[in-house]
C-alpha positions in Angstrom: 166.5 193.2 -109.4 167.9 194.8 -106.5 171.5 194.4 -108.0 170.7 196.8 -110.9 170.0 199.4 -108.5 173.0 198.8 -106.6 174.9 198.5 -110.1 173.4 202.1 -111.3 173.8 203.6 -107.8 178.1 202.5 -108.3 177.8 203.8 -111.9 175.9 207.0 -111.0 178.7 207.4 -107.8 181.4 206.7 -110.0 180.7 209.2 -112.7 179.6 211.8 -110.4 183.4 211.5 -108.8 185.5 211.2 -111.7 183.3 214.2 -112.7 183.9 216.9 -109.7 186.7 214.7 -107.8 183.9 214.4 -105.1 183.7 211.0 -102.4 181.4 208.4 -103.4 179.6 209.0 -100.0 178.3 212.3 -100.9 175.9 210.2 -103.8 175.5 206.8 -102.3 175.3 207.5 -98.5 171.8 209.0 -98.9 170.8 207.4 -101.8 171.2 203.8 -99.9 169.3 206.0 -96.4 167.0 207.1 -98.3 166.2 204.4 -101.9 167.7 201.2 -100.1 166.3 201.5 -96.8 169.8 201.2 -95.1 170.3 202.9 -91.9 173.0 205.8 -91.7 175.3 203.3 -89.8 174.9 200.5 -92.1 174.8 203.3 -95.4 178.7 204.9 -94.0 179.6 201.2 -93.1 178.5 199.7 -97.0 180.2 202.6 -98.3 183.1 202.6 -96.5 183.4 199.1 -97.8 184.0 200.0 -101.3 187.2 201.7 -100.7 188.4 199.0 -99.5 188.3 197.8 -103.5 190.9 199.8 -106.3 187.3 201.8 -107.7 189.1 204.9 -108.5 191.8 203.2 -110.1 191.0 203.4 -113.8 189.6 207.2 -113.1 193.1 208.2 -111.0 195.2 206.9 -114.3 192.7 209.2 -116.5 194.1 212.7 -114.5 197.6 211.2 -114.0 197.8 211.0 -117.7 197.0 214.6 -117.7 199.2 215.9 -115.0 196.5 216.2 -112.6 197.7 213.7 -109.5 200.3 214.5 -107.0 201.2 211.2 -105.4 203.0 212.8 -102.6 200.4 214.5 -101.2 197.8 211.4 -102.0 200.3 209.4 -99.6 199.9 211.4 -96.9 196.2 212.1 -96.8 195.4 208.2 -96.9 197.6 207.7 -94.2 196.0 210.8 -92.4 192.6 209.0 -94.1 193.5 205.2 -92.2 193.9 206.7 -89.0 191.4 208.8 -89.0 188.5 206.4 -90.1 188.7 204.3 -87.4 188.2 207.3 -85.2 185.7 209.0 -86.9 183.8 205.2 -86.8 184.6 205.0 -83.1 182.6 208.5 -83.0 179.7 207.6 -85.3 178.7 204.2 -83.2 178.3 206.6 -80.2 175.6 208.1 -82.0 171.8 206.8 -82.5 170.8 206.5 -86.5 168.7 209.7 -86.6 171.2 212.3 -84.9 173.9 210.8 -87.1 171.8 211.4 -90.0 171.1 214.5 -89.1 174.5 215.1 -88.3 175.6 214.3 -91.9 172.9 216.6 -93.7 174.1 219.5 -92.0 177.7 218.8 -93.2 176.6 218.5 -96.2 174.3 221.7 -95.8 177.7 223.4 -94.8 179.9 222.5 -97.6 176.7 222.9 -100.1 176.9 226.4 -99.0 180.1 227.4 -99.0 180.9 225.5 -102.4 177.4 227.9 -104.0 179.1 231.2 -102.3 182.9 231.2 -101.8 184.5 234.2 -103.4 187.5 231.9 -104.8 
């Protein structure tokens, strides 16, 4: 029964992304801290798994039939993106599970805020 959860979770994820362009993580990170029973480590590790997979595929052709991809600059924030990863996991295993968890709710705090009250 768990598999429906983890099936809605990806669906809910999904749509929530090819909705406002947003990262998976933003939905499932806390929903597999705080419904799963994951730790932080293992809910950043799980989904940094599922990148690993083509998931955006079928929602990437959707804007690129309307003009809305630019490969060019895609190419260079994945490569920015690879690199990257591995140090930010590097950084993350240096941390215990409650002040990275803590850690990720005030970035998410932060960009919350600034997304409610930018002037642009």
């Amino acid at each position: 029964m768990k598999e429906l959860l983890y099936l809605m979770l990806g669906l809910t994820a999904g749509t929530l992304s090819g909705l406002f362009g947003i990262g998976g993580g933003i939905i499932l990170i806390p929903a597999l801290v705080f419904l799963v029973g994951l730790s932080q480590h293992a809910a950043q590790g799980t989904t940094l798994a599922i990148m690993l997979l083509p998931i955006g595929l079928l929602a990437v052709m959707r804007y690129y039939h309307n003009g809305h991809v630019n490969f060019y600059i895609a190419v260079f924030i994945c490569l920015g993106f690879f690199i990257g990863g591995l140090i930010g996991a590097n950084m993350a295993e240096a941390f215990s599970n409650l002040v990275l968890r803590k850690a990720f709710g005030v970035f998410l705090l932060i960009v919350s805020l600034y997304t409610i009250f930018a002037k642009n």
